[in-house]
N, C-alpha and C positions, 0 to 999 in steps of 0.2 A: 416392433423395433426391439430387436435384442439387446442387452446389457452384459457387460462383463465385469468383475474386477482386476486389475493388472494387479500382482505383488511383486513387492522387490525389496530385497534387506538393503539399498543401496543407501535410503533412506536424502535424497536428495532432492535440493529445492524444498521453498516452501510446502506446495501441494504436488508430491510425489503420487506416482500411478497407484500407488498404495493406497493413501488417502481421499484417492478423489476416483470413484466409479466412473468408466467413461465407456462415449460411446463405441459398441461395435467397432474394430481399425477398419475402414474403410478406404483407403487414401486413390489414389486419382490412378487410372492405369496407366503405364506408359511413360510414365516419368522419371527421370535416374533419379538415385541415393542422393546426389550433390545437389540437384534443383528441389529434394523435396527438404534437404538440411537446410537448405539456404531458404527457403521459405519459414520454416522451425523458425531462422534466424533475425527474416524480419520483422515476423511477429513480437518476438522477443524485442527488436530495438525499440519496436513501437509502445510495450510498454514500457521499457526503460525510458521511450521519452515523455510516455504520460506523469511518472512517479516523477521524473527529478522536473518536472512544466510544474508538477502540483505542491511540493514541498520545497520548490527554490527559493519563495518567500523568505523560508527560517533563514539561510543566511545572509539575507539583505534587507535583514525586517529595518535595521535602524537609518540606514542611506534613505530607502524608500518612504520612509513615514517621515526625513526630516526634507525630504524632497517636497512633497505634498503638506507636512506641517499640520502634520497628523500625529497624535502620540502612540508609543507603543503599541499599547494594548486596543486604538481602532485598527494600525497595517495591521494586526493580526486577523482580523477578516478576510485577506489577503488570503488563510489558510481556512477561513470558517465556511467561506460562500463554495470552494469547490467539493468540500463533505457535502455541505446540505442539497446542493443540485444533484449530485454523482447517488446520494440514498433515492433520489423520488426516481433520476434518469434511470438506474439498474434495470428497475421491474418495469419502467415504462418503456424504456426503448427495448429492451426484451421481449415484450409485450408485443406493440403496437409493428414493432418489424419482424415478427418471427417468420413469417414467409421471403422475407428476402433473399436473395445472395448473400450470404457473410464476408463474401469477399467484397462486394461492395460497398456492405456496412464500413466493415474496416477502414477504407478507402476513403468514405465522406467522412469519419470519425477521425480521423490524420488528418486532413485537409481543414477540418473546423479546428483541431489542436493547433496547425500553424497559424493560420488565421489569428487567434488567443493570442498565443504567443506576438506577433507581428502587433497585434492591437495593443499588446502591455508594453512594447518595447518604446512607442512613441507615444500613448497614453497623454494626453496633458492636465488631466485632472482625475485625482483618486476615484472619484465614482468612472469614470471609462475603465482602468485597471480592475476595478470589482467587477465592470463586466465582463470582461475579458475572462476572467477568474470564472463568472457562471458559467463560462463556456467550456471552460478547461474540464468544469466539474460534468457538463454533457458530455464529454469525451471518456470521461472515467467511466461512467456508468455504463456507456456502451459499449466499449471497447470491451473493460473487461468480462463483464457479462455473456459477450460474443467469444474472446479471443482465449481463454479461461480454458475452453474446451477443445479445443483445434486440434490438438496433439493427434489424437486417433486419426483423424482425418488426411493429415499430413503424412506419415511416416508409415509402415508397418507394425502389425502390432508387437514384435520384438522390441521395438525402437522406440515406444510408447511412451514409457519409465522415462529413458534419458531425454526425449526431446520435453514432455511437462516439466523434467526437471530444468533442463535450458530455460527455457521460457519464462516458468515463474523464478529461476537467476537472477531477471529484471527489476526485481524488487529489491533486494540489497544493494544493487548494484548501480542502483538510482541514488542511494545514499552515499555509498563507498565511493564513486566516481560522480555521479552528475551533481549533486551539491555541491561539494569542494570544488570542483573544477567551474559552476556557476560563480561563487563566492570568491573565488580566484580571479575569472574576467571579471565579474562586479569591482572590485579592487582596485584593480589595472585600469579598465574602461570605462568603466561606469555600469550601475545597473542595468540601465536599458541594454547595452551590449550584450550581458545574459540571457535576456528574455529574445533578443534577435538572434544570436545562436542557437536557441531553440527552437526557433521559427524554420531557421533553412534545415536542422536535424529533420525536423519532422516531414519537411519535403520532400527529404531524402527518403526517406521510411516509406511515405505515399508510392514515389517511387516504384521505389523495392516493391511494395504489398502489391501493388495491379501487374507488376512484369512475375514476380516470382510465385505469389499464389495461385494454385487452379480454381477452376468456377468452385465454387460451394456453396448450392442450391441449400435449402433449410431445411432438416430433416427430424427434427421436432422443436414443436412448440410448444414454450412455456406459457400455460394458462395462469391468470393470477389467484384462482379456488386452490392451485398447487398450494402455490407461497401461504395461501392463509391455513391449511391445510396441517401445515409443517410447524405453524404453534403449537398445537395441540398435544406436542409432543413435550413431555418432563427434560429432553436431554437437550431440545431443541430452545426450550426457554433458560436450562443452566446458560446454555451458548451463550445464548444474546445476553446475559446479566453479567458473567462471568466477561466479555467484550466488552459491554458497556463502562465497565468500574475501571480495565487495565487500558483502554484505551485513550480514554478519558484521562486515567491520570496521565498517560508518557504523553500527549500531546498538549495538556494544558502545562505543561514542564518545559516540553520540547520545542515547544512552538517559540518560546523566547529563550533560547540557550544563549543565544547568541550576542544581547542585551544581559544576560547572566556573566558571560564573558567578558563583556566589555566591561562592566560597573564593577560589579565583585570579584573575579578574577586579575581583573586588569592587563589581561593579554593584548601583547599589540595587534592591531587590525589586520598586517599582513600575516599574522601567521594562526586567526583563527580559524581560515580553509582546512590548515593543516592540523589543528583540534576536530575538526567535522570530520576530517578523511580517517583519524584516527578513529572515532566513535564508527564511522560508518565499515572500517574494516572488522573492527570487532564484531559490527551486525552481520557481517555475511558470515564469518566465522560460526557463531553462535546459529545463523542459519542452520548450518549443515550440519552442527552439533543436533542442534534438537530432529534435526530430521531422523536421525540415528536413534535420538535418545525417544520419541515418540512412538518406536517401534517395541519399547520395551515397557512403558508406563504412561499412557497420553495425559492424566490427570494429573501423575506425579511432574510432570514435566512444565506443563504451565504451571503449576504451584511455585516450583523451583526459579523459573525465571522472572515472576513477576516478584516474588521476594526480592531476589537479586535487583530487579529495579526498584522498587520499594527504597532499599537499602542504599542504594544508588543517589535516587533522590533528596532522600531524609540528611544523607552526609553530606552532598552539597554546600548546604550555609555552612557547613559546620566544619568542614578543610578543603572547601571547594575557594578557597579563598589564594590560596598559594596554586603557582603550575604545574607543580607536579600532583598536586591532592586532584586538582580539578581534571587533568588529564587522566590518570587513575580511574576515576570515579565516571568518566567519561566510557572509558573501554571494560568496566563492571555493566554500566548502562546497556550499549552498545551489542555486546553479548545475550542480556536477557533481551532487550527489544527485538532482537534479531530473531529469536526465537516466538514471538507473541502472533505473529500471522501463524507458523506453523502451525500453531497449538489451536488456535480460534479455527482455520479452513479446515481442518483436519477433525475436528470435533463436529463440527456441519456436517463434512462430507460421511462420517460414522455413525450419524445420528439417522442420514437418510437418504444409506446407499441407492435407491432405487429411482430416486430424482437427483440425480445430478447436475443439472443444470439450476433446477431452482435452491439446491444449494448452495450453488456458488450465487447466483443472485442475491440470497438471505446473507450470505459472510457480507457480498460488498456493499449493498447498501447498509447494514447497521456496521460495518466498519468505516464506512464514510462518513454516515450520519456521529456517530461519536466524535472521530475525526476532530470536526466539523465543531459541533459541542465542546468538544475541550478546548480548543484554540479560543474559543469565544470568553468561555468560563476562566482559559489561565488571561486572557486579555484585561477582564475585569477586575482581576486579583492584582494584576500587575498595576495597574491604572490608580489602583487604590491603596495598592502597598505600595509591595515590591519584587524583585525578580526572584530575592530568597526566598520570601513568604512562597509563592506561588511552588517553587520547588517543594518546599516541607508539608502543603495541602495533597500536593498529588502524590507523593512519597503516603501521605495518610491515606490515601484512596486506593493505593495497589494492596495496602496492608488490608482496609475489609474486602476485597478482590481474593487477597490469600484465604480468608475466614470463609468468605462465601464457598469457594470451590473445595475446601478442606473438607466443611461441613454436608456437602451438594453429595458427592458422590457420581456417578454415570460417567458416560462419556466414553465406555466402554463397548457398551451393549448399540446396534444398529436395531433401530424402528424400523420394519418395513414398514412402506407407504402402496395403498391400494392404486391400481393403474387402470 
């Protein structure tokens, strides 16, 4: 099995063909430009519905926990339980289905997300919702694991670049749009409303993925001696240290904005969607920024934006108090976060161009697992304090995040890996 890598100064999307080695284009004979976009495209909705299924919690952490009569900082397992599933499901449904169709995979992996989805929407007791949530979290790990790499397969290899860039789109765009517009029906109709909107999305997607994708038999397998393999490596462990400290802080932060909003800001309820949509535009922005800015310095560049959240965080208690400081502060945030997947897949996929798949494997499951972590650890902080405190802990977490990757060095240089 041949390997290539696509370059492009287009620098777009999270993991551009730049960043991410991929397989051989290979895509299906016989099929137009329009059916093979339009496939590019489902895949794309699909994870656009996995991200905004997995973080719609944050804007209904407080409905939801006084529904169930649960405090704060337990609904935030809400966001803990699909990290820590989605880290162990990566390598294992990777793993254990590598010989399948991925079109299939896809297909039962959307049908278990609606499923989820439908099971939170009528939920009668918080532990049913947590399960629901484990499943959300099987869906992350396999989908993306699976769906991560498609591009080539799909498109020709001209097309390569812009369709990864489509695809991984999904990811801001899950914030920019499917949170706010969640936390908007939540509002109007009620929570469950949200989670049953996402139910029949996802149908639609299943959909779409069995009529629009062609077969795609599996044409390599990830062994899991890869994954451990890819420790071993200096730039491969900056990775995961350098992830763990910035991820950890924006989600033990981020995971309760919304509860930050309500108590300290004092924003009224109907128009904190429209604070979420505001931060979440600023992340897709900051997306594309760093995709650009990644092409010229990849270590300078995560330095830069987790600063900028750092900085973000820390002023919170401190003029996150008025609307206009909070909203501000929100789209400084918004900006750096936006850019912090860039800089982590891109640093994986640099570290070990030659396994690309079990690269993206290694980003999602320790991007999950932290996830996962922070939501737990800002839930405890909050439980015990309060929704500032927790801000100005993770604000301190992105700062030795900066010190670390200052002092690290790499991230430059590609590890081969023996085949």
């Amino acid at each position: 099995m041949a390997f290539r890598t696509h370059t492009t100064e287009q620098g777009l999307g999270p993991v551009t063909a730049s960043s991410v080695p991929a397989l051989e284009s290979t895509p299906v004979a016989g099929r137009s430009s329009l059916v093979n976009w339009l496939a590019v495209m489902a895949v794309t909705m699909g994870i656009f519905s996995i991200v905004t299924t997995e973080i719609l919690p944050i804007g209904l952490l407080t409905p939801i926990g006084s529904r169930f009569h649960v405090s704060e900082g337990v609904a935030g397992l809400m966001m803990t339980m699909p990290g820590i599933v989605a880290a162990i499901a990566a390598p294992v449904v990777t793993v254990t289905t590598g010989r399948l169709d991925r079109r299939l995979m896809l297909g039962v992996l959307m049908g278990l997300l609606a499923f989820a989805d439908f099971l939170a929407a009528v939920a009668p007791a918080f532990w049913v919702m947590l399960l629901s949530r484990v499943l959300v979290g099987i869906t992350i790990g396999g989908f993306w694991s699976i769906g991560a790499g498609l591009a080539p397969r799909l498109v020709p290899g001209g097309s390569v670049p812009r369709a990864t860039a489509v695809i991984f789109s999904a990811v801001p765009l899950g914030s920019v749009l499917g949170v706010p517009a969640g936390t908007l029906i939540g509002n109007l109709a009620g929570w469950r409303a949200s989670f049953a909107v996402m139910g029949v999305l996802s149908i639609a997607v299943l959909i779409a993925l069995a009529v629009l994708l062609p077969p795609l038999p599996a044409v390599q397998v990830t062994r899991l001696h890869a994954l451990h393999g890819m420790l071993r490596h200096r730039n491969i462990r900056i990775g995961l240290l350098a992830t763990f400290l910035v991820v950890i802080a924006h989600f033990a932060a981020y995971t309760y904005v919304e509860p930050f909003l309500r108590q300290v800001t004092h924003v009224r309820v109907s128009l904190i969607s429209v604070f979420l949509l505001v931060y979440g535009a600023a992340g897709v922005i900051g997306n594309f920024v760093a995709g650009w800015a990644i092409t010229r310095g990849l270590r300078a560049t995560w330095i830069v934006c987790t600063a900028l959240l750092a900085a973000a965080t820390l002023l919170l208690p401190v003029i996150g108090g008025g609307s206009s400081g909070a909203l501000t502060l929100l789209v400084v945030w918004g900006l750096a976060y936006g850019a912090v997947p860039v800089c982590s897949s891109t640093w994986f996929a640099r570290s070990a161009p030659d396994t690309p798949e079990a690269a993206t494997v290694l980003f999602t499951a320790s991007f999950q697992a932290t996830l996962s972590l922070g939501a737990l650890v800002g839930g405890v902080i909050v439980d015990g304090t309060s929704t500032a405190t927790v801000m100005t802990l993770s604000g301190s977490v992105a700062v030795v995040m900066v010190a670390v990757l200052w002092g690290a060095g790499g991230g430059e240089r590609p590890v081969r890996s023996a085949r």
